[in-house]
N, C-alpha and C positions, 0 to 999 in steps of 0.2 A: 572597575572598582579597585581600590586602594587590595594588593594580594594576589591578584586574580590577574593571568594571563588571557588578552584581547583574543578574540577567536578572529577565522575569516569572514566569517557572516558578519562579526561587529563592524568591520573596517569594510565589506562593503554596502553594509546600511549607513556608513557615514558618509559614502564617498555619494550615494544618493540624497541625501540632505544636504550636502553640503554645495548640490547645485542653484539649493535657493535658499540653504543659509550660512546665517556665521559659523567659523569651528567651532565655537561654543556650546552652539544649539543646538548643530548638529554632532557635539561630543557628547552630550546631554541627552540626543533621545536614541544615538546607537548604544550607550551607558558605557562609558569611560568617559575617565576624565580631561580635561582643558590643554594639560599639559603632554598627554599622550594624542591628542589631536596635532598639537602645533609639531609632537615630533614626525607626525604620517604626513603633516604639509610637507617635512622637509625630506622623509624617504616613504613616499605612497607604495610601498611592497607589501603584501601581506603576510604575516605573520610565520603562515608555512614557508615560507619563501626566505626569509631572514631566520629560523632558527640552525642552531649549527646541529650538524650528526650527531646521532648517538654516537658515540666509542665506548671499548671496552673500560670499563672501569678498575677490572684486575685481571690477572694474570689468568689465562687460554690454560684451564686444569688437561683437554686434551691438547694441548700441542704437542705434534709427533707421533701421536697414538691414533688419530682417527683417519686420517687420511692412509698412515702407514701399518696400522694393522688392522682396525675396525672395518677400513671400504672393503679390503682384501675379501674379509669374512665376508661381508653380503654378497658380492661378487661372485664369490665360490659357493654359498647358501640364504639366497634370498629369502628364506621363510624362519628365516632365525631370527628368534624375541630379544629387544632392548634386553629385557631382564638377564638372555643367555650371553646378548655380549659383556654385559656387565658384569659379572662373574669371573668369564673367563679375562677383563681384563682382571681384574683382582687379583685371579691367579696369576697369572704373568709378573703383577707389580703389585707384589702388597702393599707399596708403600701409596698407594691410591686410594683416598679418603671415598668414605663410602657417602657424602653429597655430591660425588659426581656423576648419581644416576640422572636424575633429572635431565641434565643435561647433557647425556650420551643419550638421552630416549627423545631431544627435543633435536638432537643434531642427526640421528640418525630418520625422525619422520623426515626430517626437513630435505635427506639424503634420498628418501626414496620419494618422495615428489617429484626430484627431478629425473632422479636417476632408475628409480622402481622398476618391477615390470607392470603389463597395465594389468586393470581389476576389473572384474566383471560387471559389467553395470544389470541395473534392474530396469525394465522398459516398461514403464506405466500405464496399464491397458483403461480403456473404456468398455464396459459390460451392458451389453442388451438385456433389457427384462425377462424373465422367465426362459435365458439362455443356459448359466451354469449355476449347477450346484457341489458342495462340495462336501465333504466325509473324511475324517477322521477320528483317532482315537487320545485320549490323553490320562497320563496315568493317576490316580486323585487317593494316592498312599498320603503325602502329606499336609493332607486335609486333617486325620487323625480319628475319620468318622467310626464310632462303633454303633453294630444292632445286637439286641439282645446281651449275649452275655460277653461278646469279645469286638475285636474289631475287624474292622470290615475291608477286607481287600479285593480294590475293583477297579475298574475305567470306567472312561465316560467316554458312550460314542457320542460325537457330535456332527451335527450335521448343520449346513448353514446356506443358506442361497447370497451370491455375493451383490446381485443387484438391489436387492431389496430389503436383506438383512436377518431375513426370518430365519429362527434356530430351534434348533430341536437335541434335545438332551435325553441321551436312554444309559440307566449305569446298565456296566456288563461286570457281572463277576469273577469272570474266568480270563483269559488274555483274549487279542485280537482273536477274529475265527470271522469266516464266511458265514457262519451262525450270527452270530453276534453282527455283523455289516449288514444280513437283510432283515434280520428284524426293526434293529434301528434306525435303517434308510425307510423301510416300508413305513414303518412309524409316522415316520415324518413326512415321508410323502403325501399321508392320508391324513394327514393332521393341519399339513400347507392345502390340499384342497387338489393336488395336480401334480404334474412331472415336468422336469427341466429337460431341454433339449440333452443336454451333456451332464455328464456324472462322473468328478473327478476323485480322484483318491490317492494316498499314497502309495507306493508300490507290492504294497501286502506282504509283506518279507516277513512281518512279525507270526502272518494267519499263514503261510508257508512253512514254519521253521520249522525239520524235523519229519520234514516231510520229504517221501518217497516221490520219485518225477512223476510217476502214475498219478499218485494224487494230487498233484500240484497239478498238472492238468486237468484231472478233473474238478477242480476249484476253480480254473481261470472259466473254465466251459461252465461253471455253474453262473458262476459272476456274469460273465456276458449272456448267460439268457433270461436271467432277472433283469437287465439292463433292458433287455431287446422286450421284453414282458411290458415294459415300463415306457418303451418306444423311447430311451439315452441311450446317448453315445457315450462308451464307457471310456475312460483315458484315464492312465495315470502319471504324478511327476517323477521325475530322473529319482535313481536313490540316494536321497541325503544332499539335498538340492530342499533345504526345507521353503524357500522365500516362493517357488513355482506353487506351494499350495498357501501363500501369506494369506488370502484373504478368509485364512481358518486356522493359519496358527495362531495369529497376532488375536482371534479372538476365543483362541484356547487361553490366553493370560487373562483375557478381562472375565469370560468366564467365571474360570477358579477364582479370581481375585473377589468375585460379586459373590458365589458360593462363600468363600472365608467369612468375608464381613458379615451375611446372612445367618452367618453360623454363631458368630461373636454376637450378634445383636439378640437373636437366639436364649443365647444363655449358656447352652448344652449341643456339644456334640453327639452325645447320644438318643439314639431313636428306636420306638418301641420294638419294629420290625421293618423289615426292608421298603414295606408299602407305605409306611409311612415317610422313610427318606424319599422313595421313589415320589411320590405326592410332594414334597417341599421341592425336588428339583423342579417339577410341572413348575408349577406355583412359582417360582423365581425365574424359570426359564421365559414360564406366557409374561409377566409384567415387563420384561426385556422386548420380546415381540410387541409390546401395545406402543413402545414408544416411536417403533416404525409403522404402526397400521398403515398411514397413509401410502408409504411404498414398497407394503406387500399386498396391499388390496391392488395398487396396482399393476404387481406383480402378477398375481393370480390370473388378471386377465389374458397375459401371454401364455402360461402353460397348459400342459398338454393333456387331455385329457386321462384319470384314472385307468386301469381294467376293469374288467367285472369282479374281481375278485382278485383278494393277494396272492403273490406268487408262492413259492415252497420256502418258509423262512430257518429250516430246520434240517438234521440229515438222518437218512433211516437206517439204521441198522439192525440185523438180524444176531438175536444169542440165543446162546442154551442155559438155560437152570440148570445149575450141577447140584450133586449131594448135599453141598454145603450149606444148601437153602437158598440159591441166588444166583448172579451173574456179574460177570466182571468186561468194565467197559471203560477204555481210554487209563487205566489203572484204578480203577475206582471199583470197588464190591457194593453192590447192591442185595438188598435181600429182599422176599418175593413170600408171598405164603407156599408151603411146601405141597401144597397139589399140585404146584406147578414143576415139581422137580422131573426134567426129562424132555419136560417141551421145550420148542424154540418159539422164540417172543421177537414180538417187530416192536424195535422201540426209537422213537420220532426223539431226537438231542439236539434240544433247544437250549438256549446258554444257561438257564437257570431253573430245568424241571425237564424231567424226561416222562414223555408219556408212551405206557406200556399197552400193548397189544396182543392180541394170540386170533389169530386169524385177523375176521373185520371187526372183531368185537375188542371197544377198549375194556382195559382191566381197571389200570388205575394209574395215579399218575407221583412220581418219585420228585424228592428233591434232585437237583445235579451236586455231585462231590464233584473235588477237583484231588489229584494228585496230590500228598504231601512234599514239601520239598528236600531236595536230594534222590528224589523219583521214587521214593516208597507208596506203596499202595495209599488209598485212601480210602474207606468205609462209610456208607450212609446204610444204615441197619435201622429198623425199627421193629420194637421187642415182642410188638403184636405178633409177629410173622413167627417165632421161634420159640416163643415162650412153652406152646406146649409140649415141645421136645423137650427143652432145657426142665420143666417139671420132673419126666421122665431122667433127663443125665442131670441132676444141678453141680458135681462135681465139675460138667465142662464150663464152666462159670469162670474158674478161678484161672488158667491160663488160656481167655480167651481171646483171639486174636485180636476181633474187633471189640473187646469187655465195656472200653472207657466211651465208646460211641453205643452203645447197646443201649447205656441205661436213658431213659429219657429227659432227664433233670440232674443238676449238680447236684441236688441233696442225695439222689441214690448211689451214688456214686462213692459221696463222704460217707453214706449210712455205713455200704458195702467193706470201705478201708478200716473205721471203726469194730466193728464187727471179726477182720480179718487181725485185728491188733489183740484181740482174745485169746492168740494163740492156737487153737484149733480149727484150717479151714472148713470141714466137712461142715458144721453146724454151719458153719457164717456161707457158707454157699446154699445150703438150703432154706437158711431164712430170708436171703435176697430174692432167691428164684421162688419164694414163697409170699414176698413185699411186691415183685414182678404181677406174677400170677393176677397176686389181687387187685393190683391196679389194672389190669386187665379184664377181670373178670365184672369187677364192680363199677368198672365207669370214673373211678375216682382218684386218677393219675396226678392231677394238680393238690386237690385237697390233703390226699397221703405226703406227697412232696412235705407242705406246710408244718404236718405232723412230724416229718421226720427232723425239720430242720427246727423244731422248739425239743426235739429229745435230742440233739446234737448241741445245742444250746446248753442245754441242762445236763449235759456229762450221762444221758442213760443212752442204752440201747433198746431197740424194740423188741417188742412181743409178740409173735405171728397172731397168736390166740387172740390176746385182748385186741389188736388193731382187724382181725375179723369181725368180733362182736360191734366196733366202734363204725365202721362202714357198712355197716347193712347185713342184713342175710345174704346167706348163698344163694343164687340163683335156683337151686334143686328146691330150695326150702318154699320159694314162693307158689303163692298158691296159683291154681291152674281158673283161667278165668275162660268160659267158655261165652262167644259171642252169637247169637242166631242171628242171621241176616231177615229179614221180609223177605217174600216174593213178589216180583214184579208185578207177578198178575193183581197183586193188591192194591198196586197205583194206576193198575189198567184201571179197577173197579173207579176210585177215586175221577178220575179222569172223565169219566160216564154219568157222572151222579150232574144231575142238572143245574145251574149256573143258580146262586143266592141273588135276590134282586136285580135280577139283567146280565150280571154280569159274569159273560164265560170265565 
């Protein structure tokens, strides 16, 4: 057509038509025209074959620079960036306009094609059913997710079988930990139905760090006998070699990315409590798994049958209660009811709750703190434990260490600073540990909250007096209610009395 350069496929679909027809016809249905037929009667060469070379169309901006000081550079430092040689010609010759990146980044790949060293290739496996599975972690700060009143800093273990695709998603609050690896591998394992031959992971450096050689062994010795529990071959890849675990990185991005948009479509990033986020990752994770049913059902049928029972997904340790009301673990103060000051407690530190013990009998069970960062202590206190001593000192209120974790809610917290803005601490410390007390004593921790944040509203302070009257009696005040049980023998009688119409 009239514009338009003939290709070689035109000129040889004519040269096929033009065994049983005119150039005409057969210029007509390769589509050019008449007179560029009669000039291929007279040079039948194809097109590629008659065009002339490219040549340069202007002046060579590296001539004398690339050969003569750019090869040098790679020669002497082959992992040096276009961007660095760029620069450092610059310096060399200011007088080097700076569009001659481009083409010192397209002459230098073109340099190390032939000239390069060589590059590692990646060697493409095939995977047996119910052969590997794999584990890692990945860090989901900016996601942006918050629970409750702040946000929420955490990872996600993930876990993934590469044959068949099944995933499993557990957040972990705290960094990597051998904690954190067997609850979320067990998770998943109980959740796919069975166990993989092999159980891959990265080199644990993150769940190591900071750690004494003793304990690092005993982490590698724990690892391998959940593995061996589990009847996997445990293996990990090289470090920082991340493509040896790809068939779990590359689906740490689709992941997160699926998490994002769930989030955006959402509305809100924020969730009322962790169980709740916990339940939306479920929820987004199984609809992922349904899209593979068919090749993790018949995945399941290869692997290997469960234990009776999960392994230890937790680690135990032994403290003491000191004076202070509590015990201090990994940097973290916990506080304890104070009968327990003197004994030693066995407590099970699981990534997100510690459960406490004294002998075989459990007590109760803590949230987990984590360290503040720059390695200062961390506090998980609750005011039930303490309150009846601080009744007794309410002075120690005002510089107390853990004060701003004590209280249970933001509003007592601003009631307490309001209060301490009067100028005089003594009063404003004993009507806190007196707003404490009663929220303690009356059951009515939330509802007082409510109260305190409409007189925080309203520019007043509270009244210890009138907010006793306002939540109920004292406990002493209520009346005593006495219950008499029956005696048994009185449903022996019942029992003996003879069946109504037939029936016993």
């Amino acid at each position: 057509m009239p514009g338009r350069h003939i290709t070689d496929h035109q000129v040889r679909l004519y040269m096929t038509f033009r065994r049983s027809d005119s150039p005409a016809a057969a210029a007509a249905k390769a589509a050019f025209s008449t007179a560029t037929a009669y000039r291929l009667e007279e040079d039948p060469r194809l097109p590629s074959q008659t065009a002339a070379p490219r040549t340069r169309r202007r002046p060579d901006p590296l001539a004398g620079l690339f050969e003569e000081e750019v090869v040098p550079l790679l020669e002497a430092a082959p992992g040096l960036r276009s961007v660095a040689l760029f620069e450092e010609l610059r310096r060399r010759h200011p007088e080097l306009e700076h569009g001659i990146r481009r083409t010192l980044e397209r002459r230098v790949r073109a340099w190390r094609a032939v000239h390069g060293p060589e590059q590692e290739v990646i060697f493409r496996q095939t995977h047996e059913p119910g052969c590997l599975g794999l584990s890692d972690f990945t860090d989901m700060a900016d996601l942006q997710v918050t629970v409750a009143e702040g946000p929420l800093d955490h990872r996600l273990y993930h876990f993934r079988m590469v044959y068949g695709g099944f995933q499993h998603a557990h957040v972990v609050l705290g960094g990597e930990s051998f904690v954190a690896l067997a609850e979320g591998l067990q998770n998943a394992l109980w959740a796919l139905g069975g166990a993989p031959r092999e159980h891959r992971t990265d080199s644990l450096s993150a769940a190591f760090r900071n750690l004494e050689q003793a304990a690092q062994d005993d982490l590698t010795q724990r690892y391998e006998a959940l593995c061996r529990d589990y009847g996997m071959l445990p293996s990990r890849n090289n470090p920082g070699v991340a493509h040896e675990n790809g068939s779990i990185e590359s689906a740490h991005g689709h992941l997160k990315l699926a998490i994002r948009d769930a989030l955006l479509l959402r509305g809100s990033r924020h969730f009322d409590d962790l169980t709740a986020y916990r339940a939306f990752i479920d929820e987004l994770v199984s609809r992922r798994n349904a899209r593979h049913q068919p090749r993790i059902d018949a995945e399941r049928a290869m692997l290997q049958p469960l234990p009776r029972q999960r392994s230890q997904d937790y680690e135990e340790i032994r403290v003491r209660v000191t004076s202070s009301g509590g015990f201090t673990l990994r940097k973290v103060f916990y506080s304890v009811p104070s009968r327990l000051i003197g004994h030693q407690l066995r407590v099970r530190l699981y990534d997100d709750r510690l459960e406490v013990f004294i002998g075989g009998s459990a007590l109760m069970t803590l949230p987990r703190g984590r360290a503040q960062r720059g390695g200062r202590h961390g506090h998980v206190v609750n005011y039930h434990h303490v309150i009846h001593a601080l009744r007794r000192k309410p002075m120690a209120l005002l510089n107390l260490v853990y004060r701003d974790q004590l209280f249970p809610r933001d509003a007592y917290r601003r009631t307490f600073d309001a209060l301490l803005a009067g100028g005089d601490p003594r009063p404003a410390c004993r009507c806190m540990v007196g707003l404490l007390a009663l929220a303690h004593e009356r059951g009515c921790e939330a509802a007082l909250a409510q109260h305190l944040e409409a007189l925080l509203e309203a520019g007043e302070l509270p009244h210890l007096d009138a907010l006793r009257e306002r939540f109920g009696p004292a406990p002493s005040e209520l009346p005593h209610v006495e219950v008499r049980l029956g005696s048994l023998v009185d449903y022996d009688a019942l029992m003996d009395r003879p069946a109504v119409g037939g029936v016993a």
